[in-house]
C-alpha positions as CSV (number, residue, x, y, z in Angstrom):
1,X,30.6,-1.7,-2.8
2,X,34.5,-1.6,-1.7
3,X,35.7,-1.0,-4.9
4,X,35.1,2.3,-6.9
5,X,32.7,2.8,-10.3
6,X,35.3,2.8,-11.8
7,X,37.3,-0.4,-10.4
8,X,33.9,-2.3,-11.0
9,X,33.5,-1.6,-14.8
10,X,37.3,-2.3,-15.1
11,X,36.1,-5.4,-13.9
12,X,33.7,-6.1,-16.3
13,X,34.4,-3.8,-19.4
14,X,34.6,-7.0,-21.9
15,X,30.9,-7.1,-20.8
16,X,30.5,-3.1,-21.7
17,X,32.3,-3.9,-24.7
18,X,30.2,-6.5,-25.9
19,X,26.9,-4.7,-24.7
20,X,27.9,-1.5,-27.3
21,X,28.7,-3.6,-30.1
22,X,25.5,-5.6,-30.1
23,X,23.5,-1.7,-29.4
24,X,25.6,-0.4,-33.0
25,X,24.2,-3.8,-34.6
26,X,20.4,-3.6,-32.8
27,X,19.6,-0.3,-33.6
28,X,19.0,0.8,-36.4
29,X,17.9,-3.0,-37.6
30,X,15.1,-2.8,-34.8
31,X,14.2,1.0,-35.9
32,X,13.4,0.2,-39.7
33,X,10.9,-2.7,-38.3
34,X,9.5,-1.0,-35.0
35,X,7.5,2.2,-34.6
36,X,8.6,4.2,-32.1
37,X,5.8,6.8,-31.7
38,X,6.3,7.6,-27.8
39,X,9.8,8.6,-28.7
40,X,8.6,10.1,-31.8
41,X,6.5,12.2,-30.4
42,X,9.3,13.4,-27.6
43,X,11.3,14.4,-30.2
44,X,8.4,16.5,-31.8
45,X,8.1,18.6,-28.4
46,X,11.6,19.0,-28.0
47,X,11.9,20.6,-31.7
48,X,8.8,22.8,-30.8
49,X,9.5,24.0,-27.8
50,X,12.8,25.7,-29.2
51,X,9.7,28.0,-30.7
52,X,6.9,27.7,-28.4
53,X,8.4,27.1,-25.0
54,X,6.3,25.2,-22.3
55,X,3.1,26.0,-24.0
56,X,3.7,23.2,-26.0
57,X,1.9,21.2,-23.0
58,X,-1.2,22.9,-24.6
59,X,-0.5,21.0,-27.4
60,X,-2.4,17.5,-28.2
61,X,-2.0,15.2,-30.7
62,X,-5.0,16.8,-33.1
63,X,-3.4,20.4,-32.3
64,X,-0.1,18.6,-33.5
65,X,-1.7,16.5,-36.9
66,X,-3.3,19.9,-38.0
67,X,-1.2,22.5,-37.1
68,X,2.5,21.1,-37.8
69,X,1.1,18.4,-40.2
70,X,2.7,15.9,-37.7
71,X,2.8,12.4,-39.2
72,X,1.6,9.8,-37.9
73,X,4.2,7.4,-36.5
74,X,4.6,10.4,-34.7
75,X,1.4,10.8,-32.3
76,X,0.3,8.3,-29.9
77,X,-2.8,6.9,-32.0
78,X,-6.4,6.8,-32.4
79,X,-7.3,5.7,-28.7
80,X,-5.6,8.9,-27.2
81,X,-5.7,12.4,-27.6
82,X,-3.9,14.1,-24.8
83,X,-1.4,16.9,-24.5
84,X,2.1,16.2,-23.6
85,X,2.2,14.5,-20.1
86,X,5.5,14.2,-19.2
87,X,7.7,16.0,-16.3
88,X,9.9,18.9,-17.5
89,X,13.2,17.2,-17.4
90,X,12.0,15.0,-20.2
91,X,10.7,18.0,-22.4
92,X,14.3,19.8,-21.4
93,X,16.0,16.4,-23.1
94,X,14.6,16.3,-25.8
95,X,15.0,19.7,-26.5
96,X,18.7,19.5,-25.9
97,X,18.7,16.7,-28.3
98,X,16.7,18.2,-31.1
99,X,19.6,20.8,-30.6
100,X,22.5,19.0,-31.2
101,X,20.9,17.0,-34.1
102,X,18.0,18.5,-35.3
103,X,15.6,17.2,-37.6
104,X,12.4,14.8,-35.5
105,X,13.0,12.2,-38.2
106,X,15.9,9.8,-40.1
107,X,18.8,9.7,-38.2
108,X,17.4,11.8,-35.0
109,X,15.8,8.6,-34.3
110,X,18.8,6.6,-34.4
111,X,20.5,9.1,-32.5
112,X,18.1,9.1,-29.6
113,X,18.2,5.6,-29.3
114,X,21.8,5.7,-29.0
115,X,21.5,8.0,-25.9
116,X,18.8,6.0,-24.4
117,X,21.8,2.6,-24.8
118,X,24.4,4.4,-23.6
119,X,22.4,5.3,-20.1
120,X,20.8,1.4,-20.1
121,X,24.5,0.7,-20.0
122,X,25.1,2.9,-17.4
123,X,22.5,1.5,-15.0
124,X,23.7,-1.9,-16.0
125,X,27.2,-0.8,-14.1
126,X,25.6,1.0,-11.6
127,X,23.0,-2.3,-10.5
128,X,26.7,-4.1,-10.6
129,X,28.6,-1.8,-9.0
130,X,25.3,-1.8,-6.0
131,X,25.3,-5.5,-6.0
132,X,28.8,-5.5,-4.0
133,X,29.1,-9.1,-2.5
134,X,26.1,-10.1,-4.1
135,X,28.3,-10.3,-7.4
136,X,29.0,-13.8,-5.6
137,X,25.6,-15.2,-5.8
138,X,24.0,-16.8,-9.1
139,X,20.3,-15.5,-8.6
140,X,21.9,-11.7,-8.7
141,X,23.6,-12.1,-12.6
142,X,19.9,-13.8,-13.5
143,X,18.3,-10.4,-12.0
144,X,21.1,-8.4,-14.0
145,X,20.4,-10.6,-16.8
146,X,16.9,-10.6,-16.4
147,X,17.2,-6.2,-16.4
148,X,19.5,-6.4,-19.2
149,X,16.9,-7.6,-21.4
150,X,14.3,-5.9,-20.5
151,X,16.2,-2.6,-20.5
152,X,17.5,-3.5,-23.9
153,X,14.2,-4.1,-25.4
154,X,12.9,-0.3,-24.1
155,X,16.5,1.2,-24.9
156,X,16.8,-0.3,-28.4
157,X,12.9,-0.8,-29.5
158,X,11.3,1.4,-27.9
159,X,13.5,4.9,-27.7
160,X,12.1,4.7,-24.0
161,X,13.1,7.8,-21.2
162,X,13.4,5.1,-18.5
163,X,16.8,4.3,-18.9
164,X,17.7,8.0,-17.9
165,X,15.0,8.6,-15.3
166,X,16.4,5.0,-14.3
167,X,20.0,6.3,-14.0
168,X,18.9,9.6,-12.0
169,X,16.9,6.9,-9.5
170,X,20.1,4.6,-9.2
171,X,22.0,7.6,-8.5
172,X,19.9,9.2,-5.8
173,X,20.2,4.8,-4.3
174,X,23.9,5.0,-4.4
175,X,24.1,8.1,-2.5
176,X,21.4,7.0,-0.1
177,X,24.1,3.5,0.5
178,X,26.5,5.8,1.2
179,X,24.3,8.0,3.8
180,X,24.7,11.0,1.9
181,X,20.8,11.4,2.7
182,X,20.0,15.2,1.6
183,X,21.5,14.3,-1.5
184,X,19.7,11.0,-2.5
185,X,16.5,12.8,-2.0
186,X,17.1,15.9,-3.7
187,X,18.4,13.5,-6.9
188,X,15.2,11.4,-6.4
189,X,13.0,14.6,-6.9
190,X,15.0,15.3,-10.3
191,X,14.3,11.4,-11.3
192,X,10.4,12.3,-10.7
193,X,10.6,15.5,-13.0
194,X,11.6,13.0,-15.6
195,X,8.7,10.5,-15.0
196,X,6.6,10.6,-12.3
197,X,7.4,6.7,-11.1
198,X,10.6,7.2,-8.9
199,X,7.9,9.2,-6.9
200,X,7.1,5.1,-5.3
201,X,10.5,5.4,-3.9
202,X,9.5,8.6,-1.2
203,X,7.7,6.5,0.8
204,X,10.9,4.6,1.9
205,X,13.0,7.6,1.9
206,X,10.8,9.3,4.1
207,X,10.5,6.5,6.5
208,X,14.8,5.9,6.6
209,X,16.0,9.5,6.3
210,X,13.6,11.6,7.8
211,X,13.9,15.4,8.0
212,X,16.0,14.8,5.1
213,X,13.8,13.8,2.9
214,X,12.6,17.7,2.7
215,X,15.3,17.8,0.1
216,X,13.0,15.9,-2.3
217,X,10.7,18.7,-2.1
218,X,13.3,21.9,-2.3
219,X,14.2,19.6,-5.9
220,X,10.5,20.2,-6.7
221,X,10.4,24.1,-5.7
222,X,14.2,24.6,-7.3
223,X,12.4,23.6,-10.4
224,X,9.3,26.1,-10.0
225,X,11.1,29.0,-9.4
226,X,13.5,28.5,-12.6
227,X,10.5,27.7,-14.6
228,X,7.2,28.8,-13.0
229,X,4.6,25.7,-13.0
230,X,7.1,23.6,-14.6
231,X,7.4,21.2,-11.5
232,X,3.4,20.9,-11.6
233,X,1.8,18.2,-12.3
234,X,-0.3,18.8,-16.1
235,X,-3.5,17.6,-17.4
236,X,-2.7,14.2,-19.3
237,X,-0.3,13.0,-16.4
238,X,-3.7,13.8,-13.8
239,X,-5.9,12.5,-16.3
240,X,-3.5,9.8,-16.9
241,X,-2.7,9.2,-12.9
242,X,-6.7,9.3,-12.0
243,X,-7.8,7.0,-14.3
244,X,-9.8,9.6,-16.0
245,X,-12.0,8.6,-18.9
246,X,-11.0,11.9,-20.6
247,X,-7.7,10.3,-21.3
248,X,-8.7,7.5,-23.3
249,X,-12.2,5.3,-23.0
250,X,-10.1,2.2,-23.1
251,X,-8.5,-0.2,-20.4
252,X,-5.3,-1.8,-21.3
253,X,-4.1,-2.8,-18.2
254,X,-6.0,-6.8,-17.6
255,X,-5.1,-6.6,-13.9
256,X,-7.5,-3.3,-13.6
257,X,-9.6,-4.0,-11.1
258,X,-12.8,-2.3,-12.5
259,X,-12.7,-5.3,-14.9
260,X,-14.6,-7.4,-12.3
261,X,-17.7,-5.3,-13.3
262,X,-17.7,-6.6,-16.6
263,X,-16.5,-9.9,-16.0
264,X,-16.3,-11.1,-12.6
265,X,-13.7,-13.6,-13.8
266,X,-11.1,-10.8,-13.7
267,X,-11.0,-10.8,-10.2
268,X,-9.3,-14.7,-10.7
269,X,-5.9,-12.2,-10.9
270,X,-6.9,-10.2,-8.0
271,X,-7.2,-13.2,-5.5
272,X,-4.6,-14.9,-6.9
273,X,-2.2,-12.1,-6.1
274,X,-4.0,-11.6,-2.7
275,X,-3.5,-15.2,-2.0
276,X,0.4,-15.4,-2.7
277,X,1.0,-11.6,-1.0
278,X,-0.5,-12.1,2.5
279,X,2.0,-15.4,3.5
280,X,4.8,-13.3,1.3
281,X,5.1,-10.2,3.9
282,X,4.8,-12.5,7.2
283,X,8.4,-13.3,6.0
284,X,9.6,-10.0,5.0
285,X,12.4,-9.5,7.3
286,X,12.9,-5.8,7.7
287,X,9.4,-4.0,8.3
288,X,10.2,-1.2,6.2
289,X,10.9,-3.3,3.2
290,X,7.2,-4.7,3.7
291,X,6.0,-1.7,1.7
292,X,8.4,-2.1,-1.3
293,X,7.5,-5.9,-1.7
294,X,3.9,-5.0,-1.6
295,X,4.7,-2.0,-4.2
296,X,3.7,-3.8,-7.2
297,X,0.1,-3.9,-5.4
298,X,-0.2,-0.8,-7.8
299,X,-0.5,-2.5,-10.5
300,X,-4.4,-3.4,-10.2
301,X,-5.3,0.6,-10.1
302,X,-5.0,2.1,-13.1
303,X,-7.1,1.8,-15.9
304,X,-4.0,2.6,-19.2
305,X,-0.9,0.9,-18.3
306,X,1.3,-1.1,-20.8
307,X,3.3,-4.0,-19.7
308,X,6.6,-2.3,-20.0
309,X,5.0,-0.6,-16.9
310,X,6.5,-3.4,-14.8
311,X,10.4,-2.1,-15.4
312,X,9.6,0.7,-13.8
313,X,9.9,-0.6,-10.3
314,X,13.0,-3.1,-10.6
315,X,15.9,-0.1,-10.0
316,X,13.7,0.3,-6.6
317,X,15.3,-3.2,-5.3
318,X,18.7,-2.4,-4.8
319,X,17.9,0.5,-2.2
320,X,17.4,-2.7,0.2
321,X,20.1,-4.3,2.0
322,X,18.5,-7.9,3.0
323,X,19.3,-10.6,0.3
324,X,16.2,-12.7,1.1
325,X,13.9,-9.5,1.2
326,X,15.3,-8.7,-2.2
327,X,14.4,-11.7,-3.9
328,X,10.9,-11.8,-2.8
329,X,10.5,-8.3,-3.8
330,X,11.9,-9.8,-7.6
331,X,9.9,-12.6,-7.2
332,X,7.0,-10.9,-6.8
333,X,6.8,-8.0,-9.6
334,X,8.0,-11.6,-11.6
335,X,4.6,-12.7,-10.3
336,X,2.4,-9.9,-11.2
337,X,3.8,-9.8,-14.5
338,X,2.4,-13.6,-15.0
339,X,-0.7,-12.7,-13.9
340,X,-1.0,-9.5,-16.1
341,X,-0.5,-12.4,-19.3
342,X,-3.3,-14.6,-17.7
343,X,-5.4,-11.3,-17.3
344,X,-4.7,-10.4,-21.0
345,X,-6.2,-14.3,-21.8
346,X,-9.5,-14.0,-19.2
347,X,-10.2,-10.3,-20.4
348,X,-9.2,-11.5,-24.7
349,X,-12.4,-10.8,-26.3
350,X,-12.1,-6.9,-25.0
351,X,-9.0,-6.0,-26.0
352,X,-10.4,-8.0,-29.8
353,X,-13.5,-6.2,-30.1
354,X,-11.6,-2.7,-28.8
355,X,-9.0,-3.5,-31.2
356,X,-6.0,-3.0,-29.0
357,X,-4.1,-5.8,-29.9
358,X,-4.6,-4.6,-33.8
359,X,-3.5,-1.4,-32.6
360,X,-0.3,-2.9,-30.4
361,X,1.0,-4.9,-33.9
362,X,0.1,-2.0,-35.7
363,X,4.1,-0.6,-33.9
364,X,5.6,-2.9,-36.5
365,X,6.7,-1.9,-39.7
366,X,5.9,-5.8,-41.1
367,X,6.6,-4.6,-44.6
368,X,10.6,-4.2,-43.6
369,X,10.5,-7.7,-42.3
């Protein structure tokens, strides 16, 4: 990381330039044919919470359908009824952005999306940028690749607030590279008042940086004493977190392990994981990057998790600085992702009879095709 931000997308701003071009083309092609709701949704609560303020968390999707006659493209569906269960930060962006083009539908969508691209882009320089010498190596521009696509698909199909809580996260890992500690971790506890996952990055932080780390937390209390209770943690995010029934009587995560109660040949995934993770750590090299190659362990707790789930930890590799630790950690959220396809295949005839997989096409708007 010799070489400034700035030198590196210098460097590479043909790619840049390329990248924005094909996010003017993608956009709105992939918005007529895709329905958006978790962004729709977000852009709902922003609009009403320039009236109602942060007792819009009170509101659920019912509340929402009958009392704003919100459509539906617009609510999360049929298998979940939950008031709004993301962070502040999230509720604050949308906000800003129903303010500076009002409107929750048309081009507010394309406008969003647009946002969402240019920050994808931005984490795309900053992975780069945190590569450093790795730029040399093949396997790193498949990883970049590899994130590029991925980060594409939530960017430009999905509207998705992971390519900013993404950018806050890489932020808070280029000021930890540069030992600028107190920082990192006060950024980090901004990332988790987006969404919650950046929160699997304290662990580490707390291990490397010690008494530092207490930044994260005066993020948190900053946060509660400019909005009181707004740094807590609300009821679909618990619900969501706890594998509550309340939040929706369905599984759709395959590698759940409470599958194995209704058919033991679930836990196929399980032991398959176990099998390939136990040899995996005896050659971690560094002991603290034992815990971020196991991270993806997670994976077989919760009950609702959708397989865009699995970007959520690939920003968390470049706070390591051990090539060969780095590629098992990619190797093996690229493993649990396989076996989160077999699971959908062993557990098939649920997600049939519970109609998920009707419900998952039913995001397509097949008559603009």
């Amino acid at each position: 990381m010799e070489q400034s931000m700035k030198q590196t997308f210098l460097q590479y701003k043909k790619l840049f330039l390329v990248s924005a071009i094909v996010g003017m083309i993608t956009i709105p092609l992939f918005n007529s044919i895709i329905i958006q709701r978790d962004r729709n949704r977000n852009e709902v609560y922003g609009e009403l919470f320039w009236t109602y303020g942060m007792e819009v968390y009170n509101f659920d999707d019912d509340y929402l359908r009958e009392n704003f006659n919100v459509p539906e493209d617009s609510l999360l569906g049929e298998f979940v009824n939950v008031t709004y269960e993301y962070p502040p930060l999230t509720l604050f962006f949308f906000a800003v952005v129903s303010g500076v083009y009002p409107g929750m539908y048309g081009l507010q969508h394309l406008f969003v999306n647009a946002v969402m691209f240019f920050f994808f882009n931005l984490n795309v320089l900053l992975i780069i940028h945190l590569g450093g010498r790795l730029r040399k190596k093949r396997w790193f521009w498949f990883f970049v690749g590899g994130y590029y696509l991925i980060g594409w698909t939530l960017s430009v199909w999905g509207g998705k607030m992971e390519p900013v809580t993404n950018t806050l996260t890489l932020l808070s890992i280029l000021l930890y590279k540069k030992k600028d500690w107190g920082k990192a971790n006060f950024l980090l506890g901004f990332a988790v008042q987006m969404k919650v996952y950046p929160l699997l990055l304290l662990p580490y932080y707390i291990f490397k940086t010690r008494k530092k780390s207490l930044w994260f937390f005066v993020s948190l209390v900053l946060m509660g004493l400019i909005l009181p209770g707004a740094s807590g943690v609300f009821s679909g995010l618990t619900m969501h977190a706890s594998n509550d029934f309340r939040y929706s009587i369905y599984v759709t995560n395959p590698l759940f392990f409470g599958f194995i109660f209704s058919n033991p040949l679930s836990a196929t995934t399980l032991a398959l994981f176990i099998a390939y993770i136990i040899p995996t750590l005896s050659q971690v090299t560094k002991k603290e990057n034992i815990y971020l190659v196991l991270l993806p362990a997670v994976f077989f707790v919760f009950r609702w998790m959708m397989m865009w789930y699995f970007f959520w930890p690939i920003p968390l590799v470049m706070v390591m600085d051990d090539e060969k630790d780095m590629k098992k950690y990619i190797k093996t959220l690229c493993v649990v992702t396989l076996l989160y396809c077999l699971g959908v295949l062993i557990n098939i005839d649920y997600y049939l009879t519970a109609n998920l997989l009707y419900d998952f096409v039913g995001h397509f708007s097949l008559e603009n095709l």
